[in-house]
DSSP file (Angstrom, degrees, kcal/mol; ACC not computed):
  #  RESIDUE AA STRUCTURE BP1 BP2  ACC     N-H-->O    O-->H-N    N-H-->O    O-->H-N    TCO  KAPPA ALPHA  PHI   PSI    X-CA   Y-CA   Z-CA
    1    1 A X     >        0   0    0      0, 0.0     4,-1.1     0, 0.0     0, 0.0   0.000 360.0 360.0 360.0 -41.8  110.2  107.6   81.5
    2    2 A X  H >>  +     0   0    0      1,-0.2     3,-5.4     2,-0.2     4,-2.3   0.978 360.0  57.5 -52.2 -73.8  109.3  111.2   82.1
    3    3 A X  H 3> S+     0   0    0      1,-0.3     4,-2.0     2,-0.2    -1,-0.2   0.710 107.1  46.9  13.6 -72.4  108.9  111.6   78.5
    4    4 A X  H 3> S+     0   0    0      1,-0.2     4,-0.7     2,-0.2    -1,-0.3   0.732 108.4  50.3 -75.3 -30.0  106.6  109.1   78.6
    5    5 A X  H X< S+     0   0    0     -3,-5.4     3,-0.5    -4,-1.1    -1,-0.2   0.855 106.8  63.4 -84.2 -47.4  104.3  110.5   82.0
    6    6 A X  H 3< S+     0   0    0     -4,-2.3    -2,-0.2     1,-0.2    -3,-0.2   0.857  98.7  53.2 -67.9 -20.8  104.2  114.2   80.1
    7    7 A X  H 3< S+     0   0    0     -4,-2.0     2,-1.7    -5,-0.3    -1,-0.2   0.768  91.3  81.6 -74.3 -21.9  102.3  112.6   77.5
    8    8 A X    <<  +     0   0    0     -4,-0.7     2,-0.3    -3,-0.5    -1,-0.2  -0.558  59.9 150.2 -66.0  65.8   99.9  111.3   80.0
    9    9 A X        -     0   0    0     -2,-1.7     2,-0.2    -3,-0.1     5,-0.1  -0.917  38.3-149.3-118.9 155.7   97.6  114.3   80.5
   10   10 A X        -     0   0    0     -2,-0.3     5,-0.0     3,-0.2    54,-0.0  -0.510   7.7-170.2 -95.2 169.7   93.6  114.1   81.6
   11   11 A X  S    S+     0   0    0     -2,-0.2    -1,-0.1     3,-0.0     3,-0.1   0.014  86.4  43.2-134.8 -16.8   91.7  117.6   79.8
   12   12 A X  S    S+     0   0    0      1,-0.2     2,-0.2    56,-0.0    52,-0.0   0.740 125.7   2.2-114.1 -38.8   88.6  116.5   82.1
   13   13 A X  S    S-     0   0    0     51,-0.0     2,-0.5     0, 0.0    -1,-0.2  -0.827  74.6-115.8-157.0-177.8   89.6  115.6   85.2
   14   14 A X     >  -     0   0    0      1,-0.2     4,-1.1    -2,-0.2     5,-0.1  -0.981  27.2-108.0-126.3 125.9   93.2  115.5   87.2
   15   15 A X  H >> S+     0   0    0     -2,-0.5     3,-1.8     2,-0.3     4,-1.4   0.682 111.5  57.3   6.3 -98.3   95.1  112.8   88.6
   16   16 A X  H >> S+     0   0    0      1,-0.3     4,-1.4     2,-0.2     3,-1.2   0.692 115.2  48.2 -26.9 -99.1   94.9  113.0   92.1
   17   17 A X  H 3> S+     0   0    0      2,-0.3     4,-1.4     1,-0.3    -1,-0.3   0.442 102.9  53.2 -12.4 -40.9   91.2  112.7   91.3
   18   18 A X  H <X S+     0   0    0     -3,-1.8     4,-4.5    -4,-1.1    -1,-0.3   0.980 114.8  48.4 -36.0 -66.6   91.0  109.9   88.9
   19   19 A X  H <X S+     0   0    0     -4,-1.4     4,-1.7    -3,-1.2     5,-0.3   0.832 110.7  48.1 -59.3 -36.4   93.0  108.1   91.7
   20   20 A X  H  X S+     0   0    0     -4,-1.4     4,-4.4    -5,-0.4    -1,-0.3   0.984 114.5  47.9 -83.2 -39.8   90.5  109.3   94.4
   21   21 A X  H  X S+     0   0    0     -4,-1.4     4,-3.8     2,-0.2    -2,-0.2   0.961 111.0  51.3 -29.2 -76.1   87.3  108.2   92.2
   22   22 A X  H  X S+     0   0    0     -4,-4.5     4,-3.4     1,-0.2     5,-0.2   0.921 109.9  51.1 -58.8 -49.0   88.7  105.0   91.5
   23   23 A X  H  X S+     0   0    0     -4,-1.7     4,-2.3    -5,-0.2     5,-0.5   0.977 105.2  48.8  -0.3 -98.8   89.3  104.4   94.9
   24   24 A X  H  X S+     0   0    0     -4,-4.4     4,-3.6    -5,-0.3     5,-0.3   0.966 105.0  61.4 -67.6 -38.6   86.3  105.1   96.2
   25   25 A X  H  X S+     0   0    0     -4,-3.8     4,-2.1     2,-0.2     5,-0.2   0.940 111.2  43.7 -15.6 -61.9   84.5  102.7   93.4
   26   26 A X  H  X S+     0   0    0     -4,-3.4     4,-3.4     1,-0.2     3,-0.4   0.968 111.3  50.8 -69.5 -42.9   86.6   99.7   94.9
   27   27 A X  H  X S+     0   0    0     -4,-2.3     4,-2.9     1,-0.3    -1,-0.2   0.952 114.6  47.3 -52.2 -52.8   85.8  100.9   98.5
   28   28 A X  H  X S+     0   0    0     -4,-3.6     4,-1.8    -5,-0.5    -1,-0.3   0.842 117.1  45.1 -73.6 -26.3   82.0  100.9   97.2
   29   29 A X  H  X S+     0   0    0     -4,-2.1     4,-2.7    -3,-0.4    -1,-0.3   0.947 109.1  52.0 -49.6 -67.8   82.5   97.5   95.7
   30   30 A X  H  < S+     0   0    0     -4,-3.4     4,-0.4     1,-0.2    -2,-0.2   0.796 105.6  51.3 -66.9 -39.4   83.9   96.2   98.0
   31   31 A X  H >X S+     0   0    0     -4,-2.9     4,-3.4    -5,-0.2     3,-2.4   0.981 114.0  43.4 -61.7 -61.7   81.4   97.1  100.6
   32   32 A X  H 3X S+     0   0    0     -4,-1.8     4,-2.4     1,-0.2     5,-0.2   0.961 112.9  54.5 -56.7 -25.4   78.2   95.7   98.6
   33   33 A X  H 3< S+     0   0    0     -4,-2.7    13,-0.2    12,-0.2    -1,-0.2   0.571 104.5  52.7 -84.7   5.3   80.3   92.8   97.8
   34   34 A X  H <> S+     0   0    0     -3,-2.4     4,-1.1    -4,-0.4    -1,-0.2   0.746 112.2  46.9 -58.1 -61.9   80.9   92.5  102.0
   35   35 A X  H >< S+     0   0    0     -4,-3.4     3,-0.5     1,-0.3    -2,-0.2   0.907 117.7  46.2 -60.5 -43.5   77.1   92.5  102.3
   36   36 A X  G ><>S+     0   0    0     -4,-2.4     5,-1.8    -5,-0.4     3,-0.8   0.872 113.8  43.7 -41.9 -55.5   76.9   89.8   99.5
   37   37 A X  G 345S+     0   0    0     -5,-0.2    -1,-0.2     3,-0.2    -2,-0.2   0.374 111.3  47.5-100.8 -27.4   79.1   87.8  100.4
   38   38 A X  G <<5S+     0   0    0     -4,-1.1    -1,-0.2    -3,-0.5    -2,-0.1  -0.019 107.9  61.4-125.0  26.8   78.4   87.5  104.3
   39   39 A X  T < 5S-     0   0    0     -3,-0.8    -2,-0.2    -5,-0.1    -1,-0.1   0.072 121.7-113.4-119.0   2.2   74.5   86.9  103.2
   40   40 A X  T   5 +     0   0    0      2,-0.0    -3,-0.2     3,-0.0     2,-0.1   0.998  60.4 167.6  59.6  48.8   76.0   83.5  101.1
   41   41 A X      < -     0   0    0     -5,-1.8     3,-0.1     2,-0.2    -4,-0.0  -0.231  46.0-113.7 -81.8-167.3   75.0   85.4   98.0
   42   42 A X  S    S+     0   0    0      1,-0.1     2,-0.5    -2,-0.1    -5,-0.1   0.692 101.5  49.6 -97.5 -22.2   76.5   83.8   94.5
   43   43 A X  S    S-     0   0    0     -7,-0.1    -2,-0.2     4,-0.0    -1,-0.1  -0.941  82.3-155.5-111.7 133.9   79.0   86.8   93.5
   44   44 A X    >>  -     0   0    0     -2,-0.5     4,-0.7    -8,-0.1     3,-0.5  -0.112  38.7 -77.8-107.9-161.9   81.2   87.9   96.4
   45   45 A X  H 3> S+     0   0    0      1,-0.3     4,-2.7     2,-0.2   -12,-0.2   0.715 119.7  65.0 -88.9  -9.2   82.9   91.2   97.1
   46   46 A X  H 3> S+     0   0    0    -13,-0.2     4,-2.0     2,-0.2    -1,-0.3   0.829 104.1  45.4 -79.6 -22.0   86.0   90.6   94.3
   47   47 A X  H <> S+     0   0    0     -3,-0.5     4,-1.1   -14,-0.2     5,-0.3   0.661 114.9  52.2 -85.2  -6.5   83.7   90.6   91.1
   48   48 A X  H >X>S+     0   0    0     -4,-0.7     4,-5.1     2,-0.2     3,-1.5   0.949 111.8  51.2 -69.9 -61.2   81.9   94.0   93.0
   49   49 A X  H 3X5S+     0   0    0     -4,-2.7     4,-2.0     1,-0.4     5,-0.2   0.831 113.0  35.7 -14.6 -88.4   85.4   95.1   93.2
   50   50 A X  H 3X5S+     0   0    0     -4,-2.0     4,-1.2     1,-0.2    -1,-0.4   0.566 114.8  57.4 -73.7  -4.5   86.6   94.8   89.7
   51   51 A X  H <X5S+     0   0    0     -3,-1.5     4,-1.2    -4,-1.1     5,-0.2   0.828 114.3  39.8 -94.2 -30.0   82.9   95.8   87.9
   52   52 A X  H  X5S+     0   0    0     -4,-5.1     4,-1.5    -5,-0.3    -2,-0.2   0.880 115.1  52.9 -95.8  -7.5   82.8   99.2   89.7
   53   53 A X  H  X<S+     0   0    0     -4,-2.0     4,-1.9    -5,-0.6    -1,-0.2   0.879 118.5  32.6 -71.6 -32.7   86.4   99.8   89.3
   54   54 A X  H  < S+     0   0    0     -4,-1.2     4,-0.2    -5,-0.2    -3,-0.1   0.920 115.2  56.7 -84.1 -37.2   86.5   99.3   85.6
   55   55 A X  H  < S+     0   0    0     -4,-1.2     4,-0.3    -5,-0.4    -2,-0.2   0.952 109.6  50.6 -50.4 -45.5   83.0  100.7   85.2
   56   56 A X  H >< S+     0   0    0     -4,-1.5     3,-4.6    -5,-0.2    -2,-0.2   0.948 115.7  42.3 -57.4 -78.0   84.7  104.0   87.1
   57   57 A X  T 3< S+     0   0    0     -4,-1.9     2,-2.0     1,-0.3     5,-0.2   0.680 109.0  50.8 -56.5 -91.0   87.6  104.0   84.6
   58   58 A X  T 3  S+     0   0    0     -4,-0.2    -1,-0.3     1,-0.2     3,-0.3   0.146 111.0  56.8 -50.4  12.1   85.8  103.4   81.3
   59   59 A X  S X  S+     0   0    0     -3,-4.6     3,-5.2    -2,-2.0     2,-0.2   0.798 114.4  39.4 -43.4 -84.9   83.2  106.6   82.7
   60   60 A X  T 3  S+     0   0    0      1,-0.3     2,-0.7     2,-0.2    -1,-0.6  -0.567 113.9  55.1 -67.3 171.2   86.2  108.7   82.9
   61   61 A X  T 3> S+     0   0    0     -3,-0.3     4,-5.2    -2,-0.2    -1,-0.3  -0.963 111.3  42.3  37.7 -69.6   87.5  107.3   79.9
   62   62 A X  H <> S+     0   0    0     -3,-5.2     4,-1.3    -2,-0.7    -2,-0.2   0.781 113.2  50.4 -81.7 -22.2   84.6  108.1   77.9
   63   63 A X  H  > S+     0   0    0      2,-0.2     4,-1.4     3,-0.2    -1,-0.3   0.729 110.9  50.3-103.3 -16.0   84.2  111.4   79.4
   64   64 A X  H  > S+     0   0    0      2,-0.2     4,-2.0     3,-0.1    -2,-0.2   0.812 112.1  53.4 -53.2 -31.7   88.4  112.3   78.6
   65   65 A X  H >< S+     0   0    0     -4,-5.2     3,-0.6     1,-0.2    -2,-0.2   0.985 108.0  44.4 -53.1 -59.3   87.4  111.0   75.1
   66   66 A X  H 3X S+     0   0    0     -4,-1.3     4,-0.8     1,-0.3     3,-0.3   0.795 114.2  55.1 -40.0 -43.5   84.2  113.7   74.8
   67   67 A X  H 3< S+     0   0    0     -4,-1.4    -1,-0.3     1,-0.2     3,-0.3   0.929 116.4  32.4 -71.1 -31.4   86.6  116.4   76.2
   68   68 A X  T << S+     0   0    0     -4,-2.0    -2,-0.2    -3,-0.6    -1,-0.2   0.533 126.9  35.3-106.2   9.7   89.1  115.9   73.6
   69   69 A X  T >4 S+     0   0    0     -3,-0.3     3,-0.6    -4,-0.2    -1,-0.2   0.193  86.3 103.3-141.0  27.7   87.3  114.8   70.5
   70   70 A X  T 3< S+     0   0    0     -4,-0.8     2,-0.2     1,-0.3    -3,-0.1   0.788  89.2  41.4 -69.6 -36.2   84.0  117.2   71.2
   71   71 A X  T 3  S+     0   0    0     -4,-0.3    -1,-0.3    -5,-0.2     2,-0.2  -0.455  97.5 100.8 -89.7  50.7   85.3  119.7   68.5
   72   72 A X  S <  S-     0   0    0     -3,-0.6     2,-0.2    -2,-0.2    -3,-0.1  -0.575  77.5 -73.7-135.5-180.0   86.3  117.3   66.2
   73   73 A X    >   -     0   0    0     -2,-0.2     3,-1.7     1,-0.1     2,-0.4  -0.570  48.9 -91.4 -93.0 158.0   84.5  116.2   63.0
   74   74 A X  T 3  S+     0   0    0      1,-0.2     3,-0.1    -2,-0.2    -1,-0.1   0.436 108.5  77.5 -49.2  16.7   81.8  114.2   62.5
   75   75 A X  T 3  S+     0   0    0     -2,-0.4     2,-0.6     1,-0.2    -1,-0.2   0.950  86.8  62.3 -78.5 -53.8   84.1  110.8   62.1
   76   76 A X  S <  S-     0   0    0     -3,-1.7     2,-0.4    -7,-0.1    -1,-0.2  -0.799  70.2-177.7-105.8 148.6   84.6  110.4   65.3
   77   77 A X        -     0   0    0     -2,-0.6     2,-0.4    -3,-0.1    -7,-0.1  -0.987   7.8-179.3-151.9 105.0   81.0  109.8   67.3
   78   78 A X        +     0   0    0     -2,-0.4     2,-0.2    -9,-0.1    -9,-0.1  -0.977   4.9 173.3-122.4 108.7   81.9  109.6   71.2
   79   79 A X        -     0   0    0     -2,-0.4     4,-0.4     1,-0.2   -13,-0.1  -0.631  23.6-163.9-103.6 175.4   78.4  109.0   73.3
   80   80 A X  S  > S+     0   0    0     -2,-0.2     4,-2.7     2,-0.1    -1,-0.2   0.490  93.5  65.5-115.8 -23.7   78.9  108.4   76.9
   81   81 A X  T  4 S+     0   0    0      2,-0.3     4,-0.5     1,-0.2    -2,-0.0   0.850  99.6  56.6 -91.6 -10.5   75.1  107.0   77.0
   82   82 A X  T >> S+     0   0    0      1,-0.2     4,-1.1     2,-0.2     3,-1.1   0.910 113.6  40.2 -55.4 -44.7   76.7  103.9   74.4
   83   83 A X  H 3> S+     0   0    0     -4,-0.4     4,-1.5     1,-0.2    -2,-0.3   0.800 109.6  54.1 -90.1  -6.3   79.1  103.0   76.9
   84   84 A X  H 3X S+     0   0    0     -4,-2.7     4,-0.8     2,-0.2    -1,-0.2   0.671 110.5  48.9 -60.7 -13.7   76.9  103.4   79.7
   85   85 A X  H <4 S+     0   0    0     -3,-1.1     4,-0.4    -4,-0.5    -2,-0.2   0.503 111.2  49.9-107.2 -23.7   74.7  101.0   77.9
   86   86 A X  H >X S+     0   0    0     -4,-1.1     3,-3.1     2,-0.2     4,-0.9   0.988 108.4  53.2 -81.3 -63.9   78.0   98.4   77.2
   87   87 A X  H 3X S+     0   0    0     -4,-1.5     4,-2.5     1,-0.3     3,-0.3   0.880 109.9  49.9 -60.6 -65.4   78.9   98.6   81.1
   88   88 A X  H 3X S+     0   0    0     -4,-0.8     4,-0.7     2,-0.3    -1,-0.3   0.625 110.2  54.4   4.2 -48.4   75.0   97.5   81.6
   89   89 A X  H <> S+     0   0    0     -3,-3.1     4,-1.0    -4,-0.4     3,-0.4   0.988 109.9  40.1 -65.5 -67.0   75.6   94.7   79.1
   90   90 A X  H  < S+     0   0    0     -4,-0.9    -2,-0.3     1,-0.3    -1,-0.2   0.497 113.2  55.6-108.4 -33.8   78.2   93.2   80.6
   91   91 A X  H >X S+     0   0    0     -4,-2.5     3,-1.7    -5,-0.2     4,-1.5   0.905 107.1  55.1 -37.2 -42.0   76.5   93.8   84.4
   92   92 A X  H 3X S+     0   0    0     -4,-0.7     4,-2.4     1,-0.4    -2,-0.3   0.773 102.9  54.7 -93.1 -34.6   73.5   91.9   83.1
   93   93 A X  H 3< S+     0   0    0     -4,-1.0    -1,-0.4     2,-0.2     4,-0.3   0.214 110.5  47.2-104.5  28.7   75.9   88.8   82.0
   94   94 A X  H <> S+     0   0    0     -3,-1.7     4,-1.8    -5,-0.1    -2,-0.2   0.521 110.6  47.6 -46.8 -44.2   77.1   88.7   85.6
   95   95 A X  H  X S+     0   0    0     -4,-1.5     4,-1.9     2,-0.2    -2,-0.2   0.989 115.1  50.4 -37.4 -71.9   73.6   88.8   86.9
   96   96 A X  H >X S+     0   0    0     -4,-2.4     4,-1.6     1,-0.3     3,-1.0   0.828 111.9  51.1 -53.0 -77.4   72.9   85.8   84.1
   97   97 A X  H 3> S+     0   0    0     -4,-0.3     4,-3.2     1,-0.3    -1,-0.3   0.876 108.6  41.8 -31.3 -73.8   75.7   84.1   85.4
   98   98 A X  H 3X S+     0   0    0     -4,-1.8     4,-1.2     1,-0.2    -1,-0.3   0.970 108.6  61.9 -39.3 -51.5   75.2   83.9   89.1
   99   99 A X  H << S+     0   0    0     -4,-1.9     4,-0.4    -3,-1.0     3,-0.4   0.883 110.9  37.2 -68.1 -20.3   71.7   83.2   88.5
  100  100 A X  H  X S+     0   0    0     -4,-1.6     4,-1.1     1,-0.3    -1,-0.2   0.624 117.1  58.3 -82.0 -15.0   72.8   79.5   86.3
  101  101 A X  H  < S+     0   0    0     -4,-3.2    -1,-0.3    -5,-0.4    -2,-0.2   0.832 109.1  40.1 -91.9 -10.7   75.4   79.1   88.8
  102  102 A X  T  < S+     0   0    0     -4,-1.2    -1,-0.2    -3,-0.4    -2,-0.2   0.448 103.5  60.0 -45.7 -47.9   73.2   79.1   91.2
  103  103 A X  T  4        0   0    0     -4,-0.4    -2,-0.2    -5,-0.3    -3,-0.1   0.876 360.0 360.0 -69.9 -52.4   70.6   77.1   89.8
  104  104 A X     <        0   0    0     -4,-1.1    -1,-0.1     0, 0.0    -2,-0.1   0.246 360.0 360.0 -32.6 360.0   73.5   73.7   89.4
């Protein structure tokens, strides 16, 4: 099991940090998705939740990638503003959703 944790290291950021980030993402989800949710909006505070918690991890993600494949050759092509533009996508068909559920 150790083994297995010493191959798990961030270049970018540190543990304890990761953890406090993500954290406060769900805390910040979870708060618009209070205010949502106790206005009888359509998306309550558990899809706030999980969109800014994964949206947190797949940043740092993409910014552990950048750190560790920044010197690398041109093969591999890590932009942060591509996923910034996929986490976007994929808000925008939550929006879309609520607004047809809504509409029924």
């Amino acid at each position: 099991m150790d083994a297995i944790f010493s191959e798990l290291t961030l270049s970018y950021i540190t543990w304890p940090e990761l953890a406090l980030r993500v954290g406060l993402a769900a805390l910040f989800g979870l708060i618009i998705g209070y205010d949502r949710d106790s206005k009888n909006k359509p998306i309550d505070f558990r899809a706030y939740m999980i969109v800014a918690m994964t949206t947190c991890i797949v940043a740092i993600m993409g910014q552990e990638l950048y750190a560790d494949f920044n010197t690398a050759d041109k093969v591999v092509s890590v932009d942060l503003a591509k996923i910034i533009a996929g986490v976007l996508t994929g808000i925008g068909f939550l929006g879309a959703g609520a607004i047809i559920k809504r509409e029924n």
